[in-house]
C-alpha positions as a Markdown table, in Angstrom:
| # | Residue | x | y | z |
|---|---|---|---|---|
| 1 | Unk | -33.4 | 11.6 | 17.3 |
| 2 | Unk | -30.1 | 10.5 | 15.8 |
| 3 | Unk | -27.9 | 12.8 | 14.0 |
| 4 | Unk | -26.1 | 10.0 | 11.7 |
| 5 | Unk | -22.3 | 10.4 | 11.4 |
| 6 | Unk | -22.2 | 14.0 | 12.1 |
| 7 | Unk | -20.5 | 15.0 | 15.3 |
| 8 | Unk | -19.4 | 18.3 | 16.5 |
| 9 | Unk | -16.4 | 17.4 | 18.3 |
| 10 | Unk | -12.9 | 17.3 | 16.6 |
| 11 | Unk | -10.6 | 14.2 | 17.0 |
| 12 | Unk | -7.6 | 14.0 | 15.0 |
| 13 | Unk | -7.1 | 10.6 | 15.5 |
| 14 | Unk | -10.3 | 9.6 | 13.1 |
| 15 | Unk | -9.3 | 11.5 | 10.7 |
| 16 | Unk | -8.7 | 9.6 | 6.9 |
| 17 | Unk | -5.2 | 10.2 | 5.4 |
| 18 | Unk | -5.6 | 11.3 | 1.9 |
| 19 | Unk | -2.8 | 11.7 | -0.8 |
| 20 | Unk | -2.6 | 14.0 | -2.7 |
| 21 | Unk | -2.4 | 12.7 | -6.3 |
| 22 | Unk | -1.0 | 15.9 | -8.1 |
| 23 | Unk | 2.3 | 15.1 | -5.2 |
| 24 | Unk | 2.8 | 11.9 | -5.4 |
| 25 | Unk | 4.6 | 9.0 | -7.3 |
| 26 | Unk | 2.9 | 6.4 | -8.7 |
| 27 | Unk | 4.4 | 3.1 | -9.9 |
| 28 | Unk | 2.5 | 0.1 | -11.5 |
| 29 | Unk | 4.1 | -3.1 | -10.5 |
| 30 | Unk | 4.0 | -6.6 | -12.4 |
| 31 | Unk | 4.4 | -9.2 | -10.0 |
| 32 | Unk | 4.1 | -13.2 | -10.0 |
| 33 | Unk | 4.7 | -16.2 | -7.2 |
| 34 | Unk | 8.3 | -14.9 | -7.3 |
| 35 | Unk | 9.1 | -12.1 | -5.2 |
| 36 | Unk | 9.5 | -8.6 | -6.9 |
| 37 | Unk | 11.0 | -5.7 | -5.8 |
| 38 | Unk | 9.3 | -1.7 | -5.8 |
| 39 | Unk | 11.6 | 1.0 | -6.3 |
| 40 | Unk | 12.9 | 2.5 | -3.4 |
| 41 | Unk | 10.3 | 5.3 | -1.8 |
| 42 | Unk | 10.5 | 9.2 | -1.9 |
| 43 | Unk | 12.6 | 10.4 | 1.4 |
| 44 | Unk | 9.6 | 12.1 | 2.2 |
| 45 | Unk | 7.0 | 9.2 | 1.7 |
| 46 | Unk | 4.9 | 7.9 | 4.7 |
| 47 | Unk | 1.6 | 6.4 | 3.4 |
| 48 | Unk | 1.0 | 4.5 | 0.1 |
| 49 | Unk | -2.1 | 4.1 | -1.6 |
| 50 | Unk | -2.4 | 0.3 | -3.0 |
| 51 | Unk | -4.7 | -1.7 | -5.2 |
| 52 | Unk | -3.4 | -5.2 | -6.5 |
| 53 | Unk | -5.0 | -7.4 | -9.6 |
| 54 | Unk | -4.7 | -10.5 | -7.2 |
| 55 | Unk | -4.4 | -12.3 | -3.6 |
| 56 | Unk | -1.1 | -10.4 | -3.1 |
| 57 | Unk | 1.7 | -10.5 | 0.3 |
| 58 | Unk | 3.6 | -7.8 | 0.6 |
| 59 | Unk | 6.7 | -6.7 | 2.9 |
| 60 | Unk | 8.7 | -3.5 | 3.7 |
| 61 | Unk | 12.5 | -2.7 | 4.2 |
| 62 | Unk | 15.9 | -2.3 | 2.9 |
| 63 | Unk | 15.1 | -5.8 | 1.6 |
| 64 | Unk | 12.1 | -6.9 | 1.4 |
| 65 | Unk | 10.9 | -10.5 | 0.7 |
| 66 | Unk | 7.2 | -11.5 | 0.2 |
| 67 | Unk | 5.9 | -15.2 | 1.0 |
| 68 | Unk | 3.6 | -16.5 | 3.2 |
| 69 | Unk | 3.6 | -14.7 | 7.0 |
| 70 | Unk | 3.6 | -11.5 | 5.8 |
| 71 | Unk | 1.4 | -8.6 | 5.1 |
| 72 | Unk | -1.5 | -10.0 | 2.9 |
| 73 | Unk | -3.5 | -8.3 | 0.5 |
| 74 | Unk | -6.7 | -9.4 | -1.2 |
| 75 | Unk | -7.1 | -8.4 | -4.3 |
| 76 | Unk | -9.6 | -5.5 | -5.9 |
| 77 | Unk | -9.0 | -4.0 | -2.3 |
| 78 | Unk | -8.0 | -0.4 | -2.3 |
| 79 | Unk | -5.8 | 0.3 | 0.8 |
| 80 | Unk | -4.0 | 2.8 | 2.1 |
| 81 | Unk | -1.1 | 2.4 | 4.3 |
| 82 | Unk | 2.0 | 3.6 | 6.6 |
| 83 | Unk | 5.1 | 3.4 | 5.6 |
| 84 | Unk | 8.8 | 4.5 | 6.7 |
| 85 | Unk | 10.6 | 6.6 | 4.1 |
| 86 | Unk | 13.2 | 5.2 | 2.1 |
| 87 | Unk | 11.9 | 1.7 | 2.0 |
| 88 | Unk | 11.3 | -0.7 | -0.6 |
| 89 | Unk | 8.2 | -2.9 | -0.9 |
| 90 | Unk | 8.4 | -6.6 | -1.7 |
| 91 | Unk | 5.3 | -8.2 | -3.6 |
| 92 | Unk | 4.1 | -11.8 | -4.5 |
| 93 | Unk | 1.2 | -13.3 | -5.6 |
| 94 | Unk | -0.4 | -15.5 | -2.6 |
| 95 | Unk | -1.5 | -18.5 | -4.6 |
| 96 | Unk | 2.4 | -18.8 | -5.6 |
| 97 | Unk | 1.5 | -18.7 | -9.5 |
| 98 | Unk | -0.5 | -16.1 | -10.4 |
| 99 | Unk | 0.4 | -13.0 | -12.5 |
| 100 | Unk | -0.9 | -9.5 | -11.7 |
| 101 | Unk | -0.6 | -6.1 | -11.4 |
| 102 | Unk | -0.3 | -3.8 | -8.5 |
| 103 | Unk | -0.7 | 0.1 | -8.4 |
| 104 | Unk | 1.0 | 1.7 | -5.6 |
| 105 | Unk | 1.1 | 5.5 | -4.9 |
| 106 | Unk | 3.3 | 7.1 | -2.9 |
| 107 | Unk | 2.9 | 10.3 | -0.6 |
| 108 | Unk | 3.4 | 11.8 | 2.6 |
| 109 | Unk | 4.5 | 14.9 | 3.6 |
């Protein structure tokens, strides 16, 4: 007889990150096929939540710059992802043209 998804075992490692919205920063970024600039993160952020409008490519650093070969991100996806601290995030529509939004929040510990 199957038990489903429970298990009784502990593993950190398949554990879900979660932010904690009542801790964290949140920033709503406009963004077109020209490459647009976050602010720079909390010292003490290490995973963003993301949801973007459109087809988006994003990049992280000191200086980010989104295009083609980077990280993409389809849009109406809710993602959640690792960071380093301090970094910017570079945005840009993948289509080249499009306008959109993008909601990032920030958090970590």
């Amino acid at each position: 007889m199957s038990t489903g998804a429970f298990s009784t075992s502990y593993d950190p490692r398949r554990e879900l990150p979660v932010i904690m919205a009542s801790d964290s920063i949140n920033h709503k970024l406009a963004f077109t096929g020209s490459a647009s600039l976050s602010p720079t993160m909390n010292a003490t952020t290490t995973l963003i939540a993301i949801f973007c409008t459109k087809d988006v490519y994003v990049d992280f650093g000191a200086a980010p710059v989104a295009g083609p070969g980077k990280v993409f991100i389809p849009g109406g996806i809710y993602l959640i992802l690792g960071v380093k601290a301090g970094q910017k995030m570079s945005i840009a529509s993948a289509d080249g043209v499009s306008t959109g939004t993008c909601y990032l929040m920030e958090g970590g510990s």
